[in-house]
C-alpha positions in Angstrom: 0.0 0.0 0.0 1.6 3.4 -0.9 0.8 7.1 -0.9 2.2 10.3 -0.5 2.5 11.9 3.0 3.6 15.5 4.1 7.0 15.0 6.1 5.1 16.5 9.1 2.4 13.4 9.3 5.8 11.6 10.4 5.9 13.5 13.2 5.1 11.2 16.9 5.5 8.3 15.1 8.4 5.4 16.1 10.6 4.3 13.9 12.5 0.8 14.2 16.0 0.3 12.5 15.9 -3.4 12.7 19.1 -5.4 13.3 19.8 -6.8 9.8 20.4 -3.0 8.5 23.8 -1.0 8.9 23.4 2.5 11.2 23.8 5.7 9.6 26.6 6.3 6.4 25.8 9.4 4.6 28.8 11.5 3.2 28.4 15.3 2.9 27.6 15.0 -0.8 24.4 12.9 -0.3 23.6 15.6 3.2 24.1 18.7 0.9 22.1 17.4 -2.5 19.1 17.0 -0.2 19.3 20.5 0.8 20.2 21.8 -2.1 17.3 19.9 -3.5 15.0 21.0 -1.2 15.9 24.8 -0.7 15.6 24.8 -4.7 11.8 24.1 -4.8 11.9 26.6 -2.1 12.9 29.3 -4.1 11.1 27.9 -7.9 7.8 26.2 -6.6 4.6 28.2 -6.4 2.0 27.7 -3.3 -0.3 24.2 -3.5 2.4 22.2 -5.0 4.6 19.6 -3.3 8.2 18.1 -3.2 8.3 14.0 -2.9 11.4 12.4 -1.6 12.1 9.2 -2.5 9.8 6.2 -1.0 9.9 5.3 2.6 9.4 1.4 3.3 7.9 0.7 6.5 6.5 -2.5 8.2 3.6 -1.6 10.9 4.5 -3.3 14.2 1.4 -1.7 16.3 -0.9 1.6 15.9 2.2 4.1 16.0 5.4 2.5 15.5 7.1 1.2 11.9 9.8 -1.3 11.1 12.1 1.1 8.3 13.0 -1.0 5.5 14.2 1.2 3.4 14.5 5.0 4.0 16.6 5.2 7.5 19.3 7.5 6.0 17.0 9.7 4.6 15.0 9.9 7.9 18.3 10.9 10.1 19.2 13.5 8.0 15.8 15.3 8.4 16.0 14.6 12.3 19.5 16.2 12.0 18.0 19.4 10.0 15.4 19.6 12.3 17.1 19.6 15.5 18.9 22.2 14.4 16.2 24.6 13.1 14.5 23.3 16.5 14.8 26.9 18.2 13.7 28.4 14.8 10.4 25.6 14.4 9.6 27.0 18.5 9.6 30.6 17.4 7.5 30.2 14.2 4.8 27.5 16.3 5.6 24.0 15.3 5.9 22.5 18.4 4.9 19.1 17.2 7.1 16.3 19.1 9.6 14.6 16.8 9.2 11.5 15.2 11.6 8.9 16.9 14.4 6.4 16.2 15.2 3.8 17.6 18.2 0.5 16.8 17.1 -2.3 17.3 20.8 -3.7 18.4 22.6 -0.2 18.9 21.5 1.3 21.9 24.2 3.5 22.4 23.1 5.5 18.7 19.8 5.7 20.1 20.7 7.5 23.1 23.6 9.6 21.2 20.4 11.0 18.7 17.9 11.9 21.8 21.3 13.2 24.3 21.8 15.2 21.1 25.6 14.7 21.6 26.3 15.3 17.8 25.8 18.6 18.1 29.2 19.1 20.7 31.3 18.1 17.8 32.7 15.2 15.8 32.6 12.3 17.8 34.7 9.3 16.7 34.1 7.1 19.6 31.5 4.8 17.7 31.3 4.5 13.6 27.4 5.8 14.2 28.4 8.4 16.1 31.0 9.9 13.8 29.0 9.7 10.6 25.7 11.1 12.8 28.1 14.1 14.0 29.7 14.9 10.6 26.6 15.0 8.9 25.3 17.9 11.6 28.3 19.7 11.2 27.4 19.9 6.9 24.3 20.8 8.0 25.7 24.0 9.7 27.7 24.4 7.4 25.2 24.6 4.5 23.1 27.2 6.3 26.0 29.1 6.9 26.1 29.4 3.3 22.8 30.7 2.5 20.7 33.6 3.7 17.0 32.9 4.9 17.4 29.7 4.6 16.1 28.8 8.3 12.8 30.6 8.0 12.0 29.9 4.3 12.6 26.2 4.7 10.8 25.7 8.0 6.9 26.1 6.5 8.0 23.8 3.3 9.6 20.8 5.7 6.3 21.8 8.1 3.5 22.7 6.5 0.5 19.8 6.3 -0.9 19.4 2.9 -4.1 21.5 3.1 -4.9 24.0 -0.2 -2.2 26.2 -1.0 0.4 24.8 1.3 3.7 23.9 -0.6 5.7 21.3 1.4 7.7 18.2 1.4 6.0 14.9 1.2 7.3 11.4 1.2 6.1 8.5 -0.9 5.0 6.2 1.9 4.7 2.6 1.3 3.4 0.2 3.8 4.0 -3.7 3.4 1.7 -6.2 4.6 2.0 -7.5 7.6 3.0 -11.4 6.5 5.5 -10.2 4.1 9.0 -11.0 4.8 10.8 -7.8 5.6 14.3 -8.7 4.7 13.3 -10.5 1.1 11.8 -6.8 1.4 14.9 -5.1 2.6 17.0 -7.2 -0.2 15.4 -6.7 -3.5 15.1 -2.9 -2.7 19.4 -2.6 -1.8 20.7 -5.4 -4.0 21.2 -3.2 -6.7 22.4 -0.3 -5.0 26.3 0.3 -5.0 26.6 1.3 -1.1 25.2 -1.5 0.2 28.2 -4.3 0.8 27.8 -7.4 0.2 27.9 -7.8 4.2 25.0 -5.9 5.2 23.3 -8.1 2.6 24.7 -11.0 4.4 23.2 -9.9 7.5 19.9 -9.2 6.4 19.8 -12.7 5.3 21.1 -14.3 8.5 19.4 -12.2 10.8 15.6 -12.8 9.4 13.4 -13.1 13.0 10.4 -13.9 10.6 11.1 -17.1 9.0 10.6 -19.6 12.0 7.4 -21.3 13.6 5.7 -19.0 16.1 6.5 -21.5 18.8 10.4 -20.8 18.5 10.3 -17.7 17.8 11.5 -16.1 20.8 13.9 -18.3 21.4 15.4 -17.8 18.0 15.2 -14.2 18.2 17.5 -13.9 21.3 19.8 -16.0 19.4 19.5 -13.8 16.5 19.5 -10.5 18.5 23.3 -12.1 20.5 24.8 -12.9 16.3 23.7 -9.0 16.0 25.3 -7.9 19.2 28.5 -9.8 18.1 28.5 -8.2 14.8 28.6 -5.4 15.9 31.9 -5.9 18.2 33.8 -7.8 15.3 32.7 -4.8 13.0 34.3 -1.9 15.6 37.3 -3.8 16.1 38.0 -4.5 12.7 37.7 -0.9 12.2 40.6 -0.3 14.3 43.3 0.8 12.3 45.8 -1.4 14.2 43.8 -4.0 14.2 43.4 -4.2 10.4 46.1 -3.1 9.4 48.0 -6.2 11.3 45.6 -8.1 8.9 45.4 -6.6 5.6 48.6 -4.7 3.8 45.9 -2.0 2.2 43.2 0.3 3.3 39.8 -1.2 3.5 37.1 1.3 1.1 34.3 -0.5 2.2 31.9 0.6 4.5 31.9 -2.7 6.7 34.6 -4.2 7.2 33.5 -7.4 8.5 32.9 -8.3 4.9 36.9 -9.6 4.7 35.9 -12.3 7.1 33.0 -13.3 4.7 34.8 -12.7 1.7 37.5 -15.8 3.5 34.5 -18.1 4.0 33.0 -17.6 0.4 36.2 -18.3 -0.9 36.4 -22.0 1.3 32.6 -22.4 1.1 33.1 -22.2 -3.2 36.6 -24.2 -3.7 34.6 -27.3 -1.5 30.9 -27.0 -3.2 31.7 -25.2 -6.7 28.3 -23.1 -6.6 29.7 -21.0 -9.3 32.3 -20.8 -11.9 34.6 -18.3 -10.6 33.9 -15.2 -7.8 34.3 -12.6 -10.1 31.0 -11.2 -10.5 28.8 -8.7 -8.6 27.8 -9.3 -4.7 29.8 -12.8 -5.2 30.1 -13.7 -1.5 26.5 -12.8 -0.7 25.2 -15.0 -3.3 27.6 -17.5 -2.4 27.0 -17.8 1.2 23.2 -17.4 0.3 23.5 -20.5 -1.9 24.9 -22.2 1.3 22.3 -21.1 3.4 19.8 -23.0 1.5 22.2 -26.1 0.7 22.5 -26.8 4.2 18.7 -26.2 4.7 18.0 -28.0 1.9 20.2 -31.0 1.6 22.2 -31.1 4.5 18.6 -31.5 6.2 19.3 -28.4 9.2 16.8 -26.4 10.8 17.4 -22.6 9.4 18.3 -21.5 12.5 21.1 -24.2 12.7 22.0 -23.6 9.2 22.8 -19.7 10.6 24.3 -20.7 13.8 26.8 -22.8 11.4 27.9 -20.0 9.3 27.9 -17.7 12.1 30.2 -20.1 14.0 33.0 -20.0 10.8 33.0 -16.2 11.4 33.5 -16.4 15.1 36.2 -19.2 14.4 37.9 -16.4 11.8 37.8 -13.8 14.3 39.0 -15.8 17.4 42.0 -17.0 15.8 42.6 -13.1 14.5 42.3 -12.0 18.2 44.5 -14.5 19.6 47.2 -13.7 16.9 47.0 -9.7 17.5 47.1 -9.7 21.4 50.0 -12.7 21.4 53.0 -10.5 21.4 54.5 -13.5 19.7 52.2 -14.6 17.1 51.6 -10.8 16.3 54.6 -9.6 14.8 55.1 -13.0 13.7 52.3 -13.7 11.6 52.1 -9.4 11.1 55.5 -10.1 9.4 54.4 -12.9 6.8 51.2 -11.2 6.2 52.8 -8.2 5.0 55.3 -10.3 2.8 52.6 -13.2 1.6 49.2 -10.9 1.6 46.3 -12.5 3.6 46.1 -15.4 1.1 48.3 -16.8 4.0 45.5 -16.5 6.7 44.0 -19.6 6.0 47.0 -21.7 6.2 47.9 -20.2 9.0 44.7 -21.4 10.9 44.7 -25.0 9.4 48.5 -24.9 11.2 47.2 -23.6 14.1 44.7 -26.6 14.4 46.6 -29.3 14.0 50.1 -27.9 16.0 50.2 -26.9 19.9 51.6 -23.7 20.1 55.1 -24.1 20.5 55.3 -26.0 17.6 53.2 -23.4 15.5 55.8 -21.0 17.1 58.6 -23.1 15.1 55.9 -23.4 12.0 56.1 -19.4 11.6 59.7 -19.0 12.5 60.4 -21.7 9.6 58.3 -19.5 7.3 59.5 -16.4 8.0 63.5 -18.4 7.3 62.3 -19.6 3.8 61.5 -15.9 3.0 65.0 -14.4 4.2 67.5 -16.7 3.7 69.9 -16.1 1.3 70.7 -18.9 -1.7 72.3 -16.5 -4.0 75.1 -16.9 -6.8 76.4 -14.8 -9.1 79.4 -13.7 -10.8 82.6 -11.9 -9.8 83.9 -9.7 -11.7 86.1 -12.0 -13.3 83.5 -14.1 -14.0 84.0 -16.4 -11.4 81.0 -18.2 -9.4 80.7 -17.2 -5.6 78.0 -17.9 -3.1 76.3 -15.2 -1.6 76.0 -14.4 2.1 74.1 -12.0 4.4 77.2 -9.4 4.8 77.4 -10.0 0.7 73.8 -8.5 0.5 74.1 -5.5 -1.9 72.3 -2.8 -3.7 74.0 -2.9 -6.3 75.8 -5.4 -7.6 79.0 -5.7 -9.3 77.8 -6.4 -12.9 75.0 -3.8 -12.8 72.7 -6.0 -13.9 71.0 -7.2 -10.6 70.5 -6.4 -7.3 69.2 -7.4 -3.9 67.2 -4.4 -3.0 64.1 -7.0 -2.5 65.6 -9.3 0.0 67.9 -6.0 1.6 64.3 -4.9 2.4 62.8 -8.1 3.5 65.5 -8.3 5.9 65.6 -4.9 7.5 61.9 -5.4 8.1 62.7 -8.6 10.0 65.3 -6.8 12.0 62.7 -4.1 13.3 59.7 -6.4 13.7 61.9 -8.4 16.0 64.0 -5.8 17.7 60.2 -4.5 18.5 59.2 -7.1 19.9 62.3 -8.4 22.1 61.9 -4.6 23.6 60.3 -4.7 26.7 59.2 -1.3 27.0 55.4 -0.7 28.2 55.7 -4.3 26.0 56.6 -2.7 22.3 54.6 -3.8 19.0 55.6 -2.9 15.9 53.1 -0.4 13.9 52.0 -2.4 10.9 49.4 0.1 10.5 52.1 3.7 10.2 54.1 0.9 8.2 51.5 0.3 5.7 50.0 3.5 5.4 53.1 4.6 4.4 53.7 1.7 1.7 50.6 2.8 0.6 51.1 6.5 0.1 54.7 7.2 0.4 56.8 3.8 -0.1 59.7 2.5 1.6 63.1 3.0 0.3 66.5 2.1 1.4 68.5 5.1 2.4 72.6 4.9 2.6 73.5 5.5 6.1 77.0 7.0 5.2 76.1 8.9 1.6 76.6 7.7 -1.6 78.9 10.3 -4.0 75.3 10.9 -6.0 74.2 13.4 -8.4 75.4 16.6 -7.6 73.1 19.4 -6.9 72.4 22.4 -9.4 69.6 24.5 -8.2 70.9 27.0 -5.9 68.4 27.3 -2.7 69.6 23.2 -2.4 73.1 24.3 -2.3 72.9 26.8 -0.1 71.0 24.6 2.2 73.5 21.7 1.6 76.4 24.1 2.5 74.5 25.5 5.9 73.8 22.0 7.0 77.0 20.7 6.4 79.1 23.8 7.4 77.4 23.2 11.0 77.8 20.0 10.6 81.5 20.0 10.3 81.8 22.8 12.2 81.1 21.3 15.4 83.4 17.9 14.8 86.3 20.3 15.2 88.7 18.6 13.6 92.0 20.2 11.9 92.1 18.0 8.2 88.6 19.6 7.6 89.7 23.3 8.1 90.6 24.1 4.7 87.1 22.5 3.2 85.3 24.4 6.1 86.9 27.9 4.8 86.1 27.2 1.0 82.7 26.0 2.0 81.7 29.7 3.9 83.3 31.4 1.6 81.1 29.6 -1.1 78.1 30.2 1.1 78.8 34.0 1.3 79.5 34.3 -2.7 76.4 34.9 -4.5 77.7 34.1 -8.0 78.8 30.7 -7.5 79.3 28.6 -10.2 78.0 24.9 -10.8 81.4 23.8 -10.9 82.7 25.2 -8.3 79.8 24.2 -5.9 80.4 20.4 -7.3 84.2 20.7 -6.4 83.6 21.8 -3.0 80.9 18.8 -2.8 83.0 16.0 -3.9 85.9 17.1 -1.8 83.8 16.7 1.6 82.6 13.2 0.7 86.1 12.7 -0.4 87.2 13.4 3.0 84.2 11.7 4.8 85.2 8.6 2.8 88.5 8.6 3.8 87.8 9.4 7.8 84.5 6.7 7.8 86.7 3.9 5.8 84.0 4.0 3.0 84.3 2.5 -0.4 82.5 2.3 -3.7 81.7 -1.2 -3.0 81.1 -1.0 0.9 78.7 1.9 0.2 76.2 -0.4 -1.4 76.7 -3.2 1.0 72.9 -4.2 4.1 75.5 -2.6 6.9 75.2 0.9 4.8 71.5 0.6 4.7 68.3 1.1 6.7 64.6 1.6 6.0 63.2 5.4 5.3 60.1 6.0 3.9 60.4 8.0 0.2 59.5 11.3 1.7 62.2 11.6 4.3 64.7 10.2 2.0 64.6 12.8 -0.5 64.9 15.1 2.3 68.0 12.9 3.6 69.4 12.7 0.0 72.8 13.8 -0.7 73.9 15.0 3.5 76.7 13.6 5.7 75.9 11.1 8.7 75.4 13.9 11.3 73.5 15.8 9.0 71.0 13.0 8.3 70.5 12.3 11.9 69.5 15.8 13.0 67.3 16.1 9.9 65.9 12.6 11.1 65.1 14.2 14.9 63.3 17.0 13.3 61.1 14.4 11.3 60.1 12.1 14.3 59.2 15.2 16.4 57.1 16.4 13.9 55.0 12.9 14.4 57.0 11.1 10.9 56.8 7.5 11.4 60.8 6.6 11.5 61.4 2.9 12.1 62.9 1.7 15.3 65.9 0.4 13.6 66.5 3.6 11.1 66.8 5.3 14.3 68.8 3.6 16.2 71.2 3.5 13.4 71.7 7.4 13.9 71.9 7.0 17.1 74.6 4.3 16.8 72.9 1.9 19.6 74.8 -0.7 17.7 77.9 0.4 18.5 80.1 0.2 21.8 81.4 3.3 23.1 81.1 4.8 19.6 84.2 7.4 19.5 82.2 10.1 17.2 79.5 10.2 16.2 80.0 12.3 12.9 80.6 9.7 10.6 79.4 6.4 10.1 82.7 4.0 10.9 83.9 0.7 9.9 83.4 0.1 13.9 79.4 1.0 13.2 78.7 -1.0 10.3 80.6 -4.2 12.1 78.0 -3.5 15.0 74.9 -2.8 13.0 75.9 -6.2 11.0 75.9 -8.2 13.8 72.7 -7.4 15.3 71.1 -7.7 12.1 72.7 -11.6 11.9 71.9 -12.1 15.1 68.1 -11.7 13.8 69.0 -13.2 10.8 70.6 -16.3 12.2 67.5 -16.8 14.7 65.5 -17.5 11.7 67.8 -19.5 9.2 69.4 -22.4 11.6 67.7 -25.7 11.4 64.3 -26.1 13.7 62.8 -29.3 14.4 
């Protein structure tokens, strides 16, 4: 049954988000088209005509309250608008009481509408509550934007639809009271892009309405308990350390419980072959909906059995995640193979887990993370001659110019900070997979030379100046008589504003000349893992082409402006890896020996034979 209702006969009524549906998600584009819409046939309409919103979908539970099927973000958004043009609707006499809304499973976004906390500010406490109080603040924001917008739109949102009124009205359409409200609920989202394929999942386990009126309380509290646990996997997979220990990229989706589907659609379709391939449209929902019914169907469950099964796989899935994370262990472990293998790995990782008690799974992911790192290298001399490769042999370049082991170089400086994280005891260290990957994902890691390569030298003149301050201080401070004469040409350089390329590039060449010689650096040393450390792209370029001392201070200044700078990158600079360092100006044969060894020492850990 359907008609068309002035916004205002909405007013009193209760309105029921059921548990199957996802709490409120609209951006500031969908907020500010329905203004926009509306405040146009504001301004175009003429009196006696009427606006209609899309439908409203509604379920009657008793004389005054309404199960939403479809229409829930459009109803928040109008609460929203109309809390905040509340003062305005008192002053112009429409002090009819809201409608209300209530969730079903989500309390706490019940409350947060009627405490009217949204209105204090973004809150990011609760998914709800930060999409709730982001959506106010567009609304501010757009009646910030245009004059008489608070009085002109209060008699259109308002008005009832007697002669001559214009107003807003909504298409209202009731469904009978048998009718199932999630096959409802489905065939009205199913072809809508923002609803995952998870929130159709969850209509479809979550149906009260499909069991014999004898069980049916009993089923719903089992049903309303799946809900409440959906809800806690769904936050704490929004944690960004959380899933970021998970997954090596950024999760788009609005729910991102739909990874731990997406893992059982994948097992559920290599055993029973319901379709072809996954690539198609709301794959996992129509997978695990297949499976819903095959159990039912030929496996001969109740429906409610059928649900507690799937449900049970999920809970499995999210236990063993769980574990993994808050086992100091198993997180940087597994963390560590994750972000080399991708989470293809997950699933072997569990089956391991089944059959092995823990200290042997312990050895199982030590034994993976060895067959990643360890070095089985030849290659050719450069007299052609065959030698095997070793860890110290690592190199970013390598002889012949036609390889290189940047790949493994990186792999195993990872290594060396995961596990130096975790073997630190401080307020019990883990290492941040999450600033990690965020920055693989928008900056990259590189590998930065501790003591400097001779690279290209520098031609535009604000970089030289700045190269020749830095350094100037730099050397400076060290003291030391063999750098006088370099120190005089380089402040005289600094002071002439006509310097030429060439002279700048003599100057330049002469100080790494001299840092080479004091820091026992050669061409082939240079390029060697004990010269190397991890540095995300963006600090590199800023590290490029200065002196140890130089690149440390220029490192301080990035980590106290909130950079992420791995553990081992800075302890590098700091030279923890070296005993009673006797400078710490350059980076020294003496450095590199220490920084190798702890390196090995993580290396080694992995590599020797484990039962």
């Amino acid at each position: 049954m359907s008609s068309t209702t002035a916004f205002i006969e909405l007013f009193e009524k209760n309105f029921v988000i059921p548990h199957y549906q996802r709490g409120y998600r609209w951006s500031e584009q969908e907020v500010k088209e329905l203004l926009n819409d509306i405040w146009y046939f504001t301004k175009t309409s003429n009196n006696g005509e009427f606006y209609c919103l899309q439908p409203i979908v509604v379920q009657k539970i008793n004389k005054n309250t309404y199960n939403v099927l479809d229409g829930q973000q459009r109803l928040t958004t109008l609460y929203l608008i109309l809390i905040f043009l509340e003062e305005r609707r008192f002053e112009d006499g429409y002090n009819k009481k809201l409608f209300t809304l209530k969730y079903e499973t989500r309390p706490e976004s019940e409350r947060f509408l009627n405490n009217r906390k949204f209105i204090h500010g973004i809150d990011e406490t609760n998914i709800d509550f930060y999409h709730i109080s982001k959506s106010y603040n567009y609304i501010k924001e757009w009646f910030k934007g245009q004059a008489g917008a608070k009085n002109k739109l209060i008699p259109v949102l308002l008005d009832e639809t007697d002669i001559g009124n214009k107003n807003i009205r909504f298409i209202w359409y009731e469904v009978a009271s048998k009718t199932y409200p999630i096959d409802v609920f489905i065939r009205l989202n199913v072809g809508k892009i923002p609803l995952t394929d998870a929130e159709l999942i969850k209509a479809l386990l979550l149906q009260s309405d499909r069991y014999p009126i004898e069980y049916l309380q009993f089923h719903k509290m089992k049903l309303f308990e799946i809900a409440s646990e959906w809800d806690t996997i769904e936050y704490t997979l929004q944690e960004e350390e959380f899933w970021y220990f998970l997954n090596n990229n950024e999760n788009t989706k609005a729910t991102h419980i739909e990874f731990i589907f997406d893992a059982i659609a994948n097992k559920v379709l290599k055993e029973k072959k319901y379709f072809d391939s996954k690539n198609f449209k709301h794959a996992t929902f129509l997978i695990l909906s297949e499976y819903l019914e095959d159990l039912i169907t030929n496996d001969g469950i109740s429906r409610i059995d059928a649900v507690k099964k799937i449900w049970e796989m999920v809970i499995e899935y999210f236990e063993y995640y769980k574990e993994w994370f808050e086992n100091r262990k198993l997180y940087h472990y597994i963390g560590y193979l994750i972000e080399l293998k991708g989470t293809s790995i997950i699933d072997i990782l569990i089956a391991r887990s089944k059959k092995l008690p823990k200290d042997k799974f312990e050895l199982y992911l030590e034994n993976e993370i060895g067959s990643l790192v360890r070095v089985s290298k030849h290659r050719k001399d450069k007299n052609g001659q065959d030698i095997e490769i070793e860890l110290k042999d690592l190199c970013y370049e390598n002889e012949d110019q036609r390889s290189n082991d940047k790949p493994l170089i990186t792999s195993i400086l990872l290594l060396h900070n995961v596990v130096m994280t975790l073997h630190s005891e401080k307020e019990k260290a883990k290492f941040p997979f999450h600033l990690y990957k965020k920055t693989t994902g928008n900056e990259k890691w590189s590998l930065e030379h501790i003591h400097a390569q001779n690279s290209n030298a520098i031609s535009n003149k604000i970089h030289q100046n700045t190269w020749l301050t830095d350094h100037i201080k730099s050397i400076d401070n060290l003291n030391d008589p063999q750098f006088k004469g370099i120190l005089q040409k380089m402040k005289k350089a600094l002071e002439n504003e006509e310097l030429e390329n060439e002279e700048f590039d003599s100057l330049y060449n002469e100080v790494y000349k001299l840092m080479n010689e004091v820091s026992g650096a050669t061409e082939k040393n240079t390029h060697l893992i004990e010269n190397l450390c991890l540095i995300d792209k963006n600090t590199n370029s800023q590290l490029n082409n200065s002196v140890f001392d130089v690149k440390r201070e220029k490192i301080k200044k990035r980590e106290l402006q909130g950079y992420y700078i791995p553990i081992c990158s800075r302890n590098v600079f700091l030279k923890v890896y070296t005993d009673y360092p006797q400078n710490n100006a350059y980076w020294t044969k003496e450095d590199r020996k220490g920084y190798l060894k702890s390196i090995k020492t993580t290396y080694d850990s992995f590599i020797k034979e484990k039962e």
